[in-house]
LOTOR-175310 format. One line per field, with one value per residue (C-alpha): residue in one letter; chain; z, x, y. Coordinates in nm, 4 decimals, m for minus. Layout:
r = a/...
c = A/...
c3 = Z/...
c1 = X/...
c2 = Y/...
This chain:
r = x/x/x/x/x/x/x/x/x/x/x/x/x/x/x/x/x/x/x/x/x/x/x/x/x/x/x/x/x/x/x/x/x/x/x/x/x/x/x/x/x/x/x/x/x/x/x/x/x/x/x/x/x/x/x/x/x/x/x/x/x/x/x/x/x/x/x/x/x/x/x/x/x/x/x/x/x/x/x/x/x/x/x/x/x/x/x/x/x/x/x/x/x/x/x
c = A/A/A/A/A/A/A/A/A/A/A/A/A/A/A/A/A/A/A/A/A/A/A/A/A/A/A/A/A/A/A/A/A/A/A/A/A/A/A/A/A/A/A/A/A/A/A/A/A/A/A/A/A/A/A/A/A/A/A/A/A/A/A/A/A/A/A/A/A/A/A/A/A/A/A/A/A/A/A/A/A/A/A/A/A/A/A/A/A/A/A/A/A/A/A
c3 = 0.0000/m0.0830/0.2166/0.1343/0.1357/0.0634/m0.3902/m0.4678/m0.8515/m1.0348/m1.3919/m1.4827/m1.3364/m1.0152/m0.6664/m0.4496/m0.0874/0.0132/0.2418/0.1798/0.3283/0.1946/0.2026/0.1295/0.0285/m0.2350/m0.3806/m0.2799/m0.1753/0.1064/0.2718/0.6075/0.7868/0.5712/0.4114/0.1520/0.2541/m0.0865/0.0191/m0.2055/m0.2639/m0.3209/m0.0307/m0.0130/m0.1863/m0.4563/m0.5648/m0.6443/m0.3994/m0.6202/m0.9468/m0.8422/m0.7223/m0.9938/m1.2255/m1.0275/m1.0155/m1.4213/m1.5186/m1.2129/m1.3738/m1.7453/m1.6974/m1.6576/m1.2634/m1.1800/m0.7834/m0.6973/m0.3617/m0.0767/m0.2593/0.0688/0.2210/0.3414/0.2584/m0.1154/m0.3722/m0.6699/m1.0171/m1.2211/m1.5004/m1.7286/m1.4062/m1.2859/m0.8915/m0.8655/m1.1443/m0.8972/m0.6243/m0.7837/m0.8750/m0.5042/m0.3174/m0.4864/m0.6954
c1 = 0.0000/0.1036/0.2153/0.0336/0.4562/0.5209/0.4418/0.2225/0.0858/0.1460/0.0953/0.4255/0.4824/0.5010/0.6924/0.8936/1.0050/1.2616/1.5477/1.8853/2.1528/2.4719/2.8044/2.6337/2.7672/2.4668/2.2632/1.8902/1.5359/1.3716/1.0308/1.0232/0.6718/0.5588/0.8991/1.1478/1.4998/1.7455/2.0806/2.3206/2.6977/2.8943/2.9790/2.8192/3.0733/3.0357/2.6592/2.7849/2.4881/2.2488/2.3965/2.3613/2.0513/1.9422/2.0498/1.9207/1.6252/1.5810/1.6690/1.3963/1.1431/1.2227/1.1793/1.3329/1.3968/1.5026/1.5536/1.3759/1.4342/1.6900/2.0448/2.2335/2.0003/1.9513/1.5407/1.5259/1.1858/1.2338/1.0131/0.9456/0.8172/0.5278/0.5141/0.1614/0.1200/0.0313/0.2803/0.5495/0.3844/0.3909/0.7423/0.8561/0.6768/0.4381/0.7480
c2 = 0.0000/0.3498/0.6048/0.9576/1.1681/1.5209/1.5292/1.8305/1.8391/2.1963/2.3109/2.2373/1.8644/1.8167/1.8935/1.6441/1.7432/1.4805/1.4931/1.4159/1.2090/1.2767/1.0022/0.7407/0.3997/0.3661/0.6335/0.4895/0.6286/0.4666/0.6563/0.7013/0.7804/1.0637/1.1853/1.0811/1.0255/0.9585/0.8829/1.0164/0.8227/1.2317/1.4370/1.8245/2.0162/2.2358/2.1176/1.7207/1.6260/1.8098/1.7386/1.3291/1.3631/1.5527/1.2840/1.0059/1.1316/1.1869/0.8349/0.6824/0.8991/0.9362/1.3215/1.6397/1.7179/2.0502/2.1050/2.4137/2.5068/2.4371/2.4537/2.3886/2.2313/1.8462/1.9894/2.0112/2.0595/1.9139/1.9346/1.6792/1.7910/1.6808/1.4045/1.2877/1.2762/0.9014/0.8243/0.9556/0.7807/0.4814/0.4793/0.6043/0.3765/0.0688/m0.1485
């Protein structure tokens, strides 16, 4: 069964809240409660968290994912664009 996480739909795609976990020994996504923690493998130094999870993110989805908010932040929003809300919710949490 699906857990109801933090994925609002917008015009453009739609908004991810997760929370990031940097150093890493794999980069994976695991929900806990009502948030999403991805564990990135790169340290946070000069964006390489963002630019992996970034890229990550894009080949899970087959979309364009542009983080939005929360640069240097362990909080980030994320777009996925031209994404459907359950079609995200399916992929994060109902393999």
């Amino acid at each position: 069964m699906c857990k109801s996480v933090k994925i609002k739909k917008i015009k453009q795609g739609v908004i991810l809240e997760v929370y990031v976990k940097p150093r890493s020994n794999e980069f994976k996504i695991k929900a806990e409660g009502d948030e999403i923690v991805v564990f990135c493998r790169e340290e946070p130094a000069k964006g390489k968290v963002n630019k992996e999870l970034i890229k990550e993110l894009s080949r899970l989805f087959h979309r364009n994912v542009e983080l939005v908010s929360g640069f240097t932040s362990k909080q980030k929003r994320l777009l996925i664009k031209n994404a459907g809300k359950s079609e995200v919710q399916h992929i994060l949490l109902c393999k």
